[in-house]
CHARMM internal coordinates of N, CA and C (Angstrom, degrees):
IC EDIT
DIST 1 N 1 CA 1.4342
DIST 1 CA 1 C 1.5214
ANGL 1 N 1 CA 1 C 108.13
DIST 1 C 2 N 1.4319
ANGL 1 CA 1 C 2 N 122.63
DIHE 1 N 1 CA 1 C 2 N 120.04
DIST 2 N 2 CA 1.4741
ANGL 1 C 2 N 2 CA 105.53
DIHE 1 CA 1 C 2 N 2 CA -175.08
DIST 2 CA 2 C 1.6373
ANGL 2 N 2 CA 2 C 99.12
DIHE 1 C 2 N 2 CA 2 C -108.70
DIST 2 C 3 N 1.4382
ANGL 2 CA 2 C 3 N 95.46
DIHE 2 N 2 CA 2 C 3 N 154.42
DIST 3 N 3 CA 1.8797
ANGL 2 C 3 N 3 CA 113.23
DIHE 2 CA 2 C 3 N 3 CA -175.44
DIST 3 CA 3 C 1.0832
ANGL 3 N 3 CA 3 C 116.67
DIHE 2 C 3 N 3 CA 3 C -109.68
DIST 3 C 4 N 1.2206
ANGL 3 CA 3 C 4 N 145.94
DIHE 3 N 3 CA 3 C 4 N -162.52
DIST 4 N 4 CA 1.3079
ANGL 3 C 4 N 4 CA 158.80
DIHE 3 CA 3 C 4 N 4 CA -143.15
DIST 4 CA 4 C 1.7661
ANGL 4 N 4 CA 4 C 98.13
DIHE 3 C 4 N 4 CA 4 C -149.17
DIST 4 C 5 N 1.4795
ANGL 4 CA 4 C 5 N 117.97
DIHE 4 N 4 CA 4 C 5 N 141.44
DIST 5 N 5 CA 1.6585
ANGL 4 C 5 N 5 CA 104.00
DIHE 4 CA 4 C 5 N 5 CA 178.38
DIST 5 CA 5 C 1.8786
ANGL 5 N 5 CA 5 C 125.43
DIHE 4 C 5 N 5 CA 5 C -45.95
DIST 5 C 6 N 1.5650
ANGL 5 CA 5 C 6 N 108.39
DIHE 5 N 5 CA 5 C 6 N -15.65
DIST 6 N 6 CA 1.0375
ANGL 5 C 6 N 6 CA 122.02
DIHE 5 CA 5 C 6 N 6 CA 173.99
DIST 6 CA 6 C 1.8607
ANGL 6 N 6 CA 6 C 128.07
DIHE 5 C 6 N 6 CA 6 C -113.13
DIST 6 C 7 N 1.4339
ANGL 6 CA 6 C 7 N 88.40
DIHE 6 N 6 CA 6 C 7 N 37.97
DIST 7 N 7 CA 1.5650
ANGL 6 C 7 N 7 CA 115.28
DIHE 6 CA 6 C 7 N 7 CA -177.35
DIST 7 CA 7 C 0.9885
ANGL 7 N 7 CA 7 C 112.50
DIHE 6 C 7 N 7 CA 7 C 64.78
DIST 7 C 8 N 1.3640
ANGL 7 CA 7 C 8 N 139.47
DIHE 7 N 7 CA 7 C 8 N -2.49
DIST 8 N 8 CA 1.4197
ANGL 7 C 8 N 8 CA 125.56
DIHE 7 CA 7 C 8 N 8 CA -166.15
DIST 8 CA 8 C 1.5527
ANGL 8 N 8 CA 8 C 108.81
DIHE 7 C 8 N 8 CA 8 C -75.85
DIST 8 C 9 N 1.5777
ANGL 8 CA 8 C 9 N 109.95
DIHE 8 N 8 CA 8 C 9 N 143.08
DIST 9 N 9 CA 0.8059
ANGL 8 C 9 N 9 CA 108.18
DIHE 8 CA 8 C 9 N 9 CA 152.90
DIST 9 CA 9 C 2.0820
ANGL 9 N 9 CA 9 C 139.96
DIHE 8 C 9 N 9 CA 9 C -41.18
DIST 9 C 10 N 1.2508
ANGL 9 CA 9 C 10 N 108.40
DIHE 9 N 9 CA 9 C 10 N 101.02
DIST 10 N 10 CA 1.6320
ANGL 9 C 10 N 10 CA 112.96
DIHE 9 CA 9 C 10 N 10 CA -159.12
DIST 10 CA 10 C 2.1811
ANGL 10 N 10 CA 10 C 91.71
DIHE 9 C 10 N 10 CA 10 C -75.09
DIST 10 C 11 N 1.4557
ANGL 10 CA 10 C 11 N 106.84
DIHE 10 N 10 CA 10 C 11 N 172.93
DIST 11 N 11 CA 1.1128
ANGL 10 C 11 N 11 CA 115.35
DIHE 10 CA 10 C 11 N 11 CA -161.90
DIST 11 CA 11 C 1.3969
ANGL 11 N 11 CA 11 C 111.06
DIHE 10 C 11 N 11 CA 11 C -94.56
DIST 11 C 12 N 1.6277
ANGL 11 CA 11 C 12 N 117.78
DIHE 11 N 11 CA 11 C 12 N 2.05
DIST 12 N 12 CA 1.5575
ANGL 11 C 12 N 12 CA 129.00
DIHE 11 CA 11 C 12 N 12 CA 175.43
DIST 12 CA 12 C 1.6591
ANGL 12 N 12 CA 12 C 82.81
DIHE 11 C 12 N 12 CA 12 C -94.23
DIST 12 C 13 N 1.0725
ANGL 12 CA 12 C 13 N 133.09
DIHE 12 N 12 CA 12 C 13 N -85.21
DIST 13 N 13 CA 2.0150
ANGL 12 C 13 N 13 CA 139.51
DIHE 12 CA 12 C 13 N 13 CA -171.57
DIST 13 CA 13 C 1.6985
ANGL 13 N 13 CA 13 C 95.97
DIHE 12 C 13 N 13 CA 13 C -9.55
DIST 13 C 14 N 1.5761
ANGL 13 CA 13 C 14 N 91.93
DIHE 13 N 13 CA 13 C 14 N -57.37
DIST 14 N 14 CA 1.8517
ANGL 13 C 14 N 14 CA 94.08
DIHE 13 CA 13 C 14 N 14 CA -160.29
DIST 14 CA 14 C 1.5049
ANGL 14 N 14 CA 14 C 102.58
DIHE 13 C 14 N 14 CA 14 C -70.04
DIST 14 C 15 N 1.2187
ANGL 14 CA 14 C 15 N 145.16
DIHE 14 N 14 CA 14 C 15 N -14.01
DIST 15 N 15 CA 1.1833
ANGL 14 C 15 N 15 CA 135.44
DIHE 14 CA 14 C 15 N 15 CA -156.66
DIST 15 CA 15 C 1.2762
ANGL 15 N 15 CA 15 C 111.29
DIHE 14 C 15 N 15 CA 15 C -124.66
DIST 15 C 16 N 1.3132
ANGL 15 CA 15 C 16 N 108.87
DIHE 15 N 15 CA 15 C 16 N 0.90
DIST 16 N 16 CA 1.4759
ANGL 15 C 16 N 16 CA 133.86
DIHE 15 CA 15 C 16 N 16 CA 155.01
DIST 16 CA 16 C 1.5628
ANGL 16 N 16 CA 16 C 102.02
DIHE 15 C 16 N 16 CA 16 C -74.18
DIST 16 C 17 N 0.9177
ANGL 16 CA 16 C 17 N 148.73
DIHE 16 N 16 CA 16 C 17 N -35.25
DIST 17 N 17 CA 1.8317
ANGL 16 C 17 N 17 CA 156.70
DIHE 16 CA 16 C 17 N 17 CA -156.83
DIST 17 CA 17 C 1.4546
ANGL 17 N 17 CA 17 C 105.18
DIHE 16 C 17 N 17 CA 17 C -130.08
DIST 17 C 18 N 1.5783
ANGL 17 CA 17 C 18 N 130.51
DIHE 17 N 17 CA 17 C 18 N 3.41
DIST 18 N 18 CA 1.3889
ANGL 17 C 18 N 18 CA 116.66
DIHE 17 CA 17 C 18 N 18 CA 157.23
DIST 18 CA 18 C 1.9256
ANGL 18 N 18 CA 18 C 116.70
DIHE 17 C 18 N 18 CA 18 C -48.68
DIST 18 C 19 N 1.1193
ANGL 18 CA 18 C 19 N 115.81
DIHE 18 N 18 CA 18 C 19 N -41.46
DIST 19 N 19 CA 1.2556
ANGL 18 C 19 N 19 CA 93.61
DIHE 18 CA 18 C 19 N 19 CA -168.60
DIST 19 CA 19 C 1.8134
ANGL 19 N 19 CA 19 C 91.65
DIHE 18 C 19 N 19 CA 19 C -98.91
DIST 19 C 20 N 0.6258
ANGL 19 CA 19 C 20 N 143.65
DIHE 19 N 19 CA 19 C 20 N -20.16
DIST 20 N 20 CA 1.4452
ANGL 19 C 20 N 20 CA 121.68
DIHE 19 CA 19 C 20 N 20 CA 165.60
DIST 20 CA 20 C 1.7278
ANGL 20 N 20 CA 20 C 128.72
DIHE 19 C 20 N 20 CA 20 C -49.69
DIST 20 C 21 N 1.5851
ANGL 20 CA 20 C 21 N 95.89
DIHE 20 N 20 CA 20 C 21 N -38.38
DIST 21 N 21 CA 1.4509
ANGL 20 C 21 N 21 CA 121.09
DIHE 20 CA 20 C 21 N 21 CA 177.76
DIST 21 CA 21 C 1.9032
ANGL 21 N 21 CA 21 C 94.47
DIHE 20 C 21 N 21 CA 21 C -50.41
DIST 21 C 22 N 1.4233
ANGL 21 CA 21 C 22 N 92.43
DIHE 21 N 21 CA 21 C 22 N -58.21
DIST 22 N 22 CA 1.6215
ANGL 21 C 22 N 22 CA 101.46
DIHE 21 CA 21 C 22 N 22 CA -169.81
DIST 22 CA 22 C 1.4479
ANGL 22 N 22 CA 22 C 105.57
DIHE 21 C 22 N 22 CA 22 C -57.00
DIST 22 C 23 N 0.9068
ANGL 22 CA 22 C 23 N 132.83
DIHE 22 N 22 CA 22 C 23 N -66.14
DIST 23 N 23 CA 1.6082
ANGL 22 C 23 N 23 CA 144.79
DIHE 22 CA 22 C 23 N 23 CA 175.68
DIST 23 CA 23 C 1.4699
ANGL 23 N 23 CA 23 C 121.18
DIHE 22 C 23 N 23 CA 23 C -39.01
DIST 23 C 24 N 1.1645
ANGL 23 CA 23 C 24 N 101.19
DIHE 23 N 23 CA 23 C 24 N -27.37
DIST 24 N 24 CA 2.0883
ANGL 23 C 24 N 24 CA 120.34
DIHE 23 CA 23 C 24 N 24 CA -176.44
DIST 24 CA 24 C 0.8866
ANGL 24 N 24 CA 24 C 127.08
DIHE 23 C 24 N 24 CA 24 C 57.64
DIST 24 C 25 N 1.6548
ANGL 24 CA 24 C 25 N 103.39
DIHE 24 N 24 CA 24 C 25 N 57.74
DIST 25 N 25 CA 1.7496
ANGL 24 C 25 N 25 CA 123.04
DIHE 24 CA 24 C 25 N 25 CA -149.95
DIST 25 CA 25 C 1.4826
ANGL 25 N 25 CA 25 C 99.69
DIHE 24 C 25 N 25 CA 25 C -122.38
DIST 25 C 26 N 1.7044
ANGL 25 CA 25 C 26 N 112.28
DIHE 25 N 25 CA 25 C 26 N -13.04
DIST 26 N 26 CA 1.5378
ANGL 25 C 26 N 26 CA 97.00
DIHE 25 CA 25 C 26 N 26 CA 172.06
DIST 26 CA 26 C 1.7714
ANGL 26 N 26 CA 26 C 125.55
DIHE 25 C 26 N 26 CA 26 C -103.40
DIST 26 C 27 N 0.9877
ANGL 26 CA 26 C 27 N 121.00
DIHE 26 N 26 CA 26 C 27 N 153.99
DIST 27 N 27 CA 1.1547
ANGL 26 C 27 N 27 CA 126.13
DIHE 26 CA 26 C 27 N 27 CA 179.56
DIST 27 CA 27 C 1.5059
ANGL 27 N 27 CA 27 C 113.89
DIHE 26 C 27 N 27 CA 27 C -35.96
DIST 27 C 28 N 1.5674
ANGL 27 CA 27 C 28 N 110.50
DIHE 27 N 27 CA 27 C 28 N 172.41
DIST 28 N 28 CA 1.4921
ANGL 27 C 28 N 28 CA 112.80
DIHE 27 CA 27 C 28 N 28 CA -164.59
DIST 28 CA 28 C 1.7493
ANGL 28 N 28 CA 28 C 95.61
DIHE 27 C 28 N 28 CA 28 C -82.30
DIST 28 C 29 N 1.3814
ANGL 28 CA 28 C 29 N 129.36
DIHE 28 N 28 CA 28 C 29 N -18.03
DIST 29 N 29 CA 1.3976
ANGL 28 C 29 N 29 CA 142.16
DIHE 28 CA 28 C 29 N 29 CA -154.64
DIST 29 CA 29 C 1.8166
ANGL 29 N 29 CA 29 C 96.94
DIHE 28 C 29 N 29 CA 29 C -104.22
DIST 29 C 30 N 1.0405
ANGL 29 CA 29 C 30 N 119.47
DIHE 29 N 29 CA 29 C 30 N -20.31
DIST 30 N 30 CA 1.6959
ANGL 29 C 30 N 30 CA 124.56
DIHE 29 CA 29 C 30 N 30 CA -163.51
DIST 30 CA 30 C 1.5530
ANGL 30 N 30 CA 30 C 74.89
DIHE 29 C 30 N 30 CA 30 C -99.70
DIST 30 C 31 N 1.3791
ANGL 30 CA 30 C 31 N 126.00
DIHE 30 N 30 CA 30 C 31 N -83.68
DIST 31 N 31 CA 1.2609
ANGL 30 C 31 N 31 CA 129.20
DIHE 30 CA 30 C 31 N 31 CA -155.77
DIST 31 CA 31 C 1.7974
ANGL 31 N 31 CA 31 C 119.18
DIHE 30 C 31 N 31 CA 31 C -58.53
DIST 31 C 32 N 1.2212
ANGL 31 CA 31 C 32 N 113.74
DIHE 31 N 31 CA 31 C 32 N -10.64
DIST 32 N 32 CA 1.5055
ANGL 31 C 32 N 32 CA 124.53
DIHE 31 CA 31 C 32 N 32 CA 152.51
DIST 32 CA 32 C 1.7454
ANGL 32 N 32 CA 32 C 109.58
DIHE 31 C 32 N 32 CA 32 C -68.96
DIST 32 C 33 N 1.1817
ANGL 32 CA 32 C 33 N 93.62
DIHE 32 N 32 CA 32 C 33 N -53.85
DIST 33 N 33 CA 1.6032
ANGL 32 C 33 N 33 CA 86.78
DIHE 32 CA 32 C 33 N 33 CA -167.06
DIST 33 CA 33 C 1.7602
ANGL 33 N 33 CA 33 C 111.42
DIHE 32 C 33 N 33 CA 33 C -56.89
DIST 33 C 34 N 1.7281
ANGL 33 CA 33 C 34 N 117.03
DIHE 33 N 33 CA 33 C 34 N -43.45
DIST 34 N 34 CA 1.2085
ANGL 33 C 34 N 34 CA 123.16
DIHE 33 CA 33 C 34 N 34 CA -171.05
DIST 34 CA 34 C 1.3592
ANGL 34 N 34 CA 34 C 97.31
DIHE 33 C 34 N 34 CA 34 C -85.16
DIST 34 C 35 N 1.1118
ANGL 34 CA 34 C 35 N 138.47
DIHE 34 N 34 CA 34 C 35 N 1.16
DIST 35 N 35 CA 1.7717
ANGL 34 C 35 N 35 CA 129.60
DIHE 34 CA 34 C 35 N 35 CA 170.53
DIST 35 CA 35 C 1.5431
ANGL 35 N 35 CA 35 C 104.10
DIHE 34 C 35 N 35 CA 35 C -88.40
DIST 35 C 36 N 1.9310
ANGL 35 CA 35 C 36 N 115.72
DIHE 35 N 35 CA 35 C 36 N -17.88
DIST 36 N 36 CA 1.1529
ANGL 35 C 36 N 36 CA 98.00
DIHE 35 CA 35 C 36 N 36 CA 175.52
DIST 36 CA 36 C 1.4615
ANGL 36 N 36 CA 36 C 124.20
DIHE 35 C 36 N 36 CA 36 C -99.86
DIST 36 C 37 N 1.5511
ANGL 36 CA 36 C 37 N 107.75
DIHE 36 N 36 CA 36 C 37 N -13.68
DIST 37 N 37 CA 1.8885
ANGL 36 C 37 N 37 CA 143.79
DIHE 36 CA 36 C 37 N 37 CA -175.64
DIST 37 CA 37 C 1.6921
ANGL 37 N 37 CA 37 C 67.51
DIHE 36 C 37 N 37 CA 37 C -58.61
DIST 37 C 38 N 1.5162
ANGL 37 CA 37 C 38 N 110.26
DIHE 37 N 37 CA 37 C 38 N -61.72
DIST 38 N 38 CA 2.0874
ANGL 37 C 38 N 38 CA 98.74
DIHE 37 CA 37 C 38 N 38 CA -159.09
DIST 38 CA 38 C 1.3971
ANGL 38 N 38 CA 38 C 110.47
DIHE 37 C 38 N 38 CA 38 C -69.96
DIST 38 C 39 N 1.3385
ANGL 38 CA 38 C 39 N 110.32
DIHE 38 N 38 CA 38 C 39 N -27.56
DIST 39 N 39 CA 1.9852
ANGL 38 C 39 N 39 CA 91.00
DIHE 38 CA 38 C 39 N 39 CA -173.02
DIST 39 CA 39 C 1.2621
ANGL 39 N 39 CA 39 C 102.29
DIHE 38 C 39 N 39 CA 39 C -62.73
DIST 39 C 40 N 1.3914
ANGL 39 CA 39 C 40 N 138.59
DIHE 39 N 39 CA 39 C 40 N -43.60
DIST 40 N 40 CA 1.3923
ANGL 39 C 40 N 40 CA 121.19
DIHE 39 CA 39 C 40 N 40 CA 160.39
DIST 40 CA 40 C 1.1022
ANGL 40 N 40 CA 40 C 156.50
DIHE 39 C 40 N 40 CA 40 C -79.07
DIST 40 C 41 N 1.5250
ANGL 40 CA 40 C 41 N 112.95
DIHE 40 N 40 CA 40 C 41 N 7.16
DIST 41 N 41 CA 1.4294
ANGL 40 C 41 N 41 CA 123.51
DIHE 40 CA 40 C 41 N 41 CA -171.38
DIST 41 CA 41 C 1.5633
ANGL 41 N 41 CA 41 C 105.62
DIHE 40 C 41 N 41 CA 41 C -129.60
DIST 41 C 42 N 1.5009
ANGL 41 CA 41 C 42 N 105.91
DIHE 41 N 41 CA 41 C 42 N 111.61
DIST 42 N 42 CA 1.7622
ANGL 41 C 42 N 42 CA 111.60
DIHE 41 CA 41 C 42 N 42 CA -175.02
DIST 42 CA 42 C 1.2263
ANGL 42 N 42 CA 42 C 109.71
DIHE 41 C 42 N 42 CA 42 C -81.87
DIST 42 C 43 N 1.5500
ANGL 42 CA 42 C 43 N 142.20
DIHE 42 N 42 CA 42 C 43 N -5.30
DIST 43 N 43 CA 1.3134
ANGL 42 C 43 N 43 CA 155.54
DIHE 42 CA 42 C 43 N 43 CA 163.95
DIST 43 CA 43 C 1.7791
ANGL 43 N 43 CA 43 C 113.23
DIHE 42 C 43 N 43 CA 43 C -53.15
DIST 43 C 44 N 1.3770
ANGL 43 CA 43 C 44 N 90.29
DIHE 43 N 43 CA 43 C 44 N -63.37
DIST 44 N 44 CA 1.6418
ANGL 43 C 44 N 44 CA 115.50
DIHE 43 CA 43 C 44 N 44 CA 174.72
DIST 44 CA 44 C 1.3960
ANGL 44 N 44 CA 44 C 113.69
DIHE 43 C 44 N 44 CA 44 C -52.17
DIST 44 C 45 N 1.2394
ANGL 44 CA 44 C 45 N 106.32
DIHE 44 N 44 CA 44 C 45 N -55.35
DIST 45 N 45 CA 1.5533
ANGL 44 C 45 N 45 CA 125.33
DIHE 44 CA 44 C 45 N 45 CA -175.39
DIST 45 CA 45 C 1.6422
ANGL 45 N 45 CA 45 C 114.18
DIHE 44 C 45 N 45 CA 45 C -56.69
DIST 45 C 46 N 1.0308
ANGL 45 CA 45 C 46 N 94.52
DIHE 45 N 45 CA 45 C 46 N -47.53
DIST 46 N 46 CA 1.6887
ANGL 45 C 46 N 46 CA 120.24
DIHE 45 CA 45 C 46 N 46 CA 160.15
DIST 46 CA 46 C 1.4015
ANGL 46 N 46 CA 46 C 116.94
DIHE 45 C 46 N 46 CA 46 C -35.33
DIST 46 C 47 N 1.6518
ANGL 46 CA 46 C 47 N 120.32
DIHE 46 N 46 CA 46 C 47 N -73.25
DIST 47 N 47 CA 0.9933
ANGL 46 C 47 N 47 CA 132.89
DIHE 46 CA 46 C 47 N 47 CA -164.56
DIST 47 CA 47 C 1.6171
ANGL 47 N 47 CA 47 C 85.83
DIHE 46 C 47 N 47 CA 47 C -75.51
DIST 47 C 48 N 1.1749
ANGL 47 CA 47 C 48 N 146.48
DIHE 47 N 47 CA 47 C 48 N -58.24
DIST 48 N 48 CA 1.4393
ANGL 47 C 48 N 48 CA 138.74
DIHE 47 CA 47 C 48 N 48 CA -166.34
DIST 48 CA 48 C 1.4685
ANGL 48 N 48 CA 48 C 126.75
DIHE 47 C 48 N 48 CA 48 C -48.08
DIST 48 C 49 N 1.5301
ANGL 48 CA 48 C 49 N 100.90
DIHE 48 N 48 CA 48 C 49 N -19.41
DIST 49 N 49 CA 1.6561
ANGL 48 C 49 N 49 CA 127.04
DIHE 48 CA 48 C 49 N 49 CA -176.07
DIST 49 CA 49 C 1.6171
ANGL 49 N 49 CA 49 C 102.07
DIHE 48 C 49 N 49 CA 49 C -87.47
DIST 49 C 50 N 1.2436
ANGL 49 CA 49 C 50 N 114.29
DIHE 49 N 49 CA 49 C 50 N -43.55
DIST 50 N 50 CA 1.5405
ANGL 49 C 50 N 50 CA 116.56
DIHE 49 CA 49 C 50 N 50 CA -153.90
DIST 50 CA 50 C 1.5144
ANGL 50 N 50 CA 50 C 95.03
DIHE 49 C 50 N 50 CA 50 C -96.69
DIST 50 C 51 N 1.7311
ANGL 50 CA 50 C 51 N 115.62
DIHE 50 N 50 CA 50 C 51 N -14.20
DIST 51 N 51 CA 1.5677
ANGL 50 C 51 N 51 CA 111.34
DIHE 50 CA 50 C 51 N 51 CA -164.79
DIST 51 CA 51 C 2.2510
ANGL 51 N 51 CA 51 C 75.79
DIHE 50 C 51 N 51 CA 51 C -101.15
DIST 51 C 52 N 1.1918
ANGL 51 CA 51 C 52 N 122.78
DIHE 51 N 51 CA 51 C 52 N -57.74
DIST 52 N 52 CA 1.2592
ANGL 51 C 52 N 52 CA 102.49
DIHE 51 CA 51 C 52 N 52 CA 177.38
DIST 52 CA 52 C 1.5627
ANGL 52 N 52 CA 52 C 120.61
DIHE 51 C 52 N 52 CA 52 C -50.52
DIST 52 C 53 N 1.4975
ANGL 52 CA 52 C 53 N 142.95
DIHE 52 N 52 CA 52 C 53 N -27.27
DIST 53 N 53 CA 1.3213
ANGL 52 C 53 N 53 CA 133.14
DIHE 52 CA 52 C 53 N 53 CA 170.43
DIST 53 CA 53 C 1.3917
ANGL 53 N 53 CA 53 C 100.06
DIHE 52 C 53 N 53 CA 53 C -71.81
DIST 53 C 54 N 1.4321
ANGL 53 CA 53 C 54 N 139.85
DIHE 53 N 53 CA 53 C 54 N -28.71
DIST 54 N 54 CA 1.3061
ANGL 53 C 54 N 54 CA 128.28
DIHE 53 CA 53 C 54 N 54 CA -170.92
DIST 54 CA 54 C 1.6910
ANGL 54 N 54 CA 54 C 114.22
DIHE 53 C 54 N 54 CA 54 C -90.79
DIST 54 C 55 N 1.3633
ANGL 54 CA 54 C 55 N 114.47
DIHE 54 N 54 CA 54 C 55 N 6.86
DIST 55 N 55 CA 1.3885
ANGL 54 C 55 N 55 CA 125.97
DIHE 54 CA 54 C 55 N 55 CA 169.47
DIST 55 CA 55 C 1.3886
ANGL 55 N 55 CA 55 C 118.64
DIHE 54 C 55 N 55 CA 55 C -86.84
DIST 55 C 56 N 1.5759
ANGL 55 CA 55 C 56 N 97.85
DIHE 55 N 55 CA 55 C 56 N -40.29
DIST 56 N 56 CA 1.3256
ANGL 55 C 56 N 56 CA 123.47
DIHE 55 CA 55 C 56 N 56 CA -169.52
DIST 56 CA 56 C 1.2888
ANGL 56 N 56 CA 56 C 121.39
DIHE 55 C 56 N 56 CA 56 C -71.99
DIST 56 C 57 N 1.7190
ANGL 56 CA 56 C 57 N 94.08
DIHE 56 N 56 CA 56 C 57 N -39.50
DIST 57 N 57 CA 2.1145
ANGL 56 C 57 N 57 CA 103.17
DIHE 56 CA 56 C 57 N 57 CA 162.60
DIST 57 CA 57 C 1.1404
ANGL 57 N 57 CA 57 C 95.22
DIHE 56 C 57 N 57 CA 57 C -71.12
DIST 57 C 58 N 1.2325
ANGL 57 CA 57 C 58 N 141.79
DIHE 57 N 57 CA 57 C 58 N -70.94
DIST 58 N 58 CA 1.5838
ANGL 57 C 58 N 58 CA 123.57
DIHE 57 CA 57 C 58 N 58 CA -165.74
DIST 58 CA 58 C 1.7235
ANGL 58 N 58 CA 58 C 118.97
DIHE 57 C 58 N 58 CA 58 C -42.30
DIST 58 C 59 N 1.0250
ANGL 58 CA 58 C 59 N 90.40
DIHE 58 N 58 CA 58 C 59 N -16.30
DIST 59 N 59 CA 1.9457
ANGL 58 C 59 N 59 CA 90.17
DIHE 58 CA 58 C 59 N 59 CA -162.19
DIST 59 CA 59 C 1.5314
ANGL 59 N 59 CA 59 C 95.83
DIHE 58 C 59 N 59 CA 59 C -79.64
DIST 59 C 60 N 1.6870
ANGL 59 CA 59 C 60 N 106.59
DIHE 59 N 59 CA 59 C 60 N -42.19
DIST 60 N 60 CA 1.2724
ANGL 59 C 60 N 60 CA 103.42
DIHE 59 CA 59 C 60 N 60 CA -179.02
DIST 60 CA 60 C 1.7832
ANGL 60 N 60 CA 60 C 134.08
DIHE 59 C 60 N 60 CA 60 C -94.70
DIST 60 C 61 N 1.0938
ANGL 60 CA 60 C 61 N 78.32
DIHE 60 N 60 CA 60 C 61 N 8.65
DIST 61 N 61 CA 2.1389
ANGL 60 C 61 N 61 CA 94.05
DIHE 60 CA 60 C 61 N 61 CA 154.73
DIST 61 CA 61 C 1.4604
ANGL 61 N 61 CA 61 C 111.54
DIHE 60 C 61 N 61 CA 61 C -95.67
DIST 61 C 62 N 1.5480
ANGL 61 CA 61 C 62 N 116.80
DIHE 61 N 61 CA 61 C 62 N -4.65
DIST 62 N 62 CA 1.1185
ANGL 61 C 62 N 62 CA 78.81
DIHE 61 CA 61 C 62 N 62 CA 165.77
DIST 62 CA 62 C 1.3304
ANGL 62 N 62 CA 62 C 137.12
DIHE 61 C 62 N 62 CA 62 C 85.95
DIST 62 C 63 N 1.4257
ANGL 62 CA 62 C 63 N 123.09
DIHE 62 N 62 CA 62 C 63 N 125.90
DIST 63 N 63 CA 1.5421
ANGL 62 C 63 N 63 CA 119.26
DIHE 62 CA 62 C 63 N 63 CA -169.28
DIST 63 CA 63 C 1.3667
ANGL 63 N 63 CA 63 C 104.49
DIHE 62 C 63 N 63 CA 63 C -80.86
DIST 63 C 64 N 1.5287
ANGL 63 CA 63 C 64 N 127.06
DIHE 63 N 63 CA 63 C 64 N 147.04
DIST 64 N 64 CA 1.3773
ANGL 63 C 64 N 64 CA 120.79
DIHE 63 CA 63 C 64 N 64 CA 156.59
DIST 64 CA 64 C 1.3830
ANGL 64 N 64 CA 64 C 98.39
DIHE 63 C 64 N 64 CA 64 C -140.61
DIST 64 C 65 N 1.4452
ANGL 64 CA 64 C 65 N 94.52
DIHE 64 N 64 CA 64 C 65 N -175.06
DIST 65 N 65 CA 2.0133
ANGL 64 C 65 N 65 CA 101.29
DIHE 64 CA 64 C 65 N 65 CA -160.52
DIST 65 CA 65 C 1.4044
ANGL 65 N 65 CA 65 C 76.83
DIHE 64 C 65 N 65 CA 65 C -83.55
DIST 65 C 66 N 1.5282
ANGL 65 CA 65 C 66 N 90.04
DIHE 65 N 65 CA 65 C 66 N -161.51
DIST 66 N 66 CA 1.7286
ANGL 65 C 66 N 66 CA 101.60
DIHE 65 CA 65 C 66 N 66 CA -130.12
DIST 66 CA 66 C 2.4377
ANGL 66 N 66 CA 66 C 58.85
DIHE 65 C 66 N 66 CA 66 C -148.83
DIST 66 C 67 N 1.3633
ANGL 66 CA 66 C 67 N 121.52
DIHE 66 N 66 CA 66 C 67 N 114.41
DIST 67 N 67 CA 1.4109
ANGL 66 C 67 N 67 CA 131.95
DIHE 66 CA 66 C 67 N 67 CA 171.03
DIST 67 CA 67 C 1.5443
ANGL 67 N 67 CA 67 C 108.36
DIHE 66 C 67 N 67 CA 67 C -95.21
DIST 67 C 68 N 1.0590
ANGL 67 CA 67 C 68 N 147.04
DIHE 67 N 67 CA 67 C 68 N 160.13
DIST 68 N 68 CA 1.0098
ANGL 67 C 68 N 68 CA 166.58
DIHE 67 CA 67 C 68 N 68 CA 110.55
DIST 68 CA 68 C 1.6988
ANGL 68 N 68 CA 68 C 137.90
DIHE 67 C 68 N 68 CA 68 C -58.55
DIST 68 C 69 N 1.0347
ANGL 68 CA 68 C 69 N 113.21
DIHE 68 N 68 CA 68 C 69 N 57.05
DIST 69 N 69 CA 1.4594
ANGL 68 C 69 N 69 CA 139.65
DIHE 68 CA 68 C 69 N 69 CA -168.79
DIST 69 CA 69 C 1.6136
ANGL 69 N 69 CA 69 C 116.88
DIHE 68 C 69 N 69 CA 69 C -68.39
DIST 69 C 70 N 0.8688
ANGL 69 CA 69 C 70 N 92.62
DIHE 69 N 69 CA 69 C 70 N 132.39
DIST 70 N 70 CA 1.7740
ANGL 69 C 70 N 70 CA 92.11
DIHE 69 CA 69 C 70 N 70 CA -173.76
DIST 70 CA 70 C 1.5158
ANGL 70 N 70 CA 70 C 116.86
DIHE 69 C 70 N 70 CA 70 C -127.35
END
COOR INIT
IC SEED 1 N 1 CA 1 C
IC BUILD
């Protein structure tokens, strides 16, 4: 996870863990830190919105087989 000279979570660390954040795959200590990297950073927040709507279309298309077409 990389920080800022004053620990903060920096805006490469957090965007490394957008989709984990989404998934609820990081710890209770990771997901504090990047809930606070977002209360201040509208960049981040950004990408977390557009990477959660782009999960959300995938989720709802839906699996289908996988054809072999010739």
């Amino acid at each position: 996870m990389r920080t800022t000279a004053r620990g903060r979570l920096c805006c490469d660390g957090a965007c490394d863990q957008l989709s984990s954040y989404l998934d609820g795959e990081l710890s209770e200590r990771q997901r504090a830190r990047l809930d606070q990297h977002l209360a201040w950073c509208p960049s981040c927040r950004r990408m977390l919105t557009n990477l959660g709507r782009t999960m959300a279309g995938l989720r709802r298309l839906g699996k289908r087989a996988v054809t072999h077409e010739r």
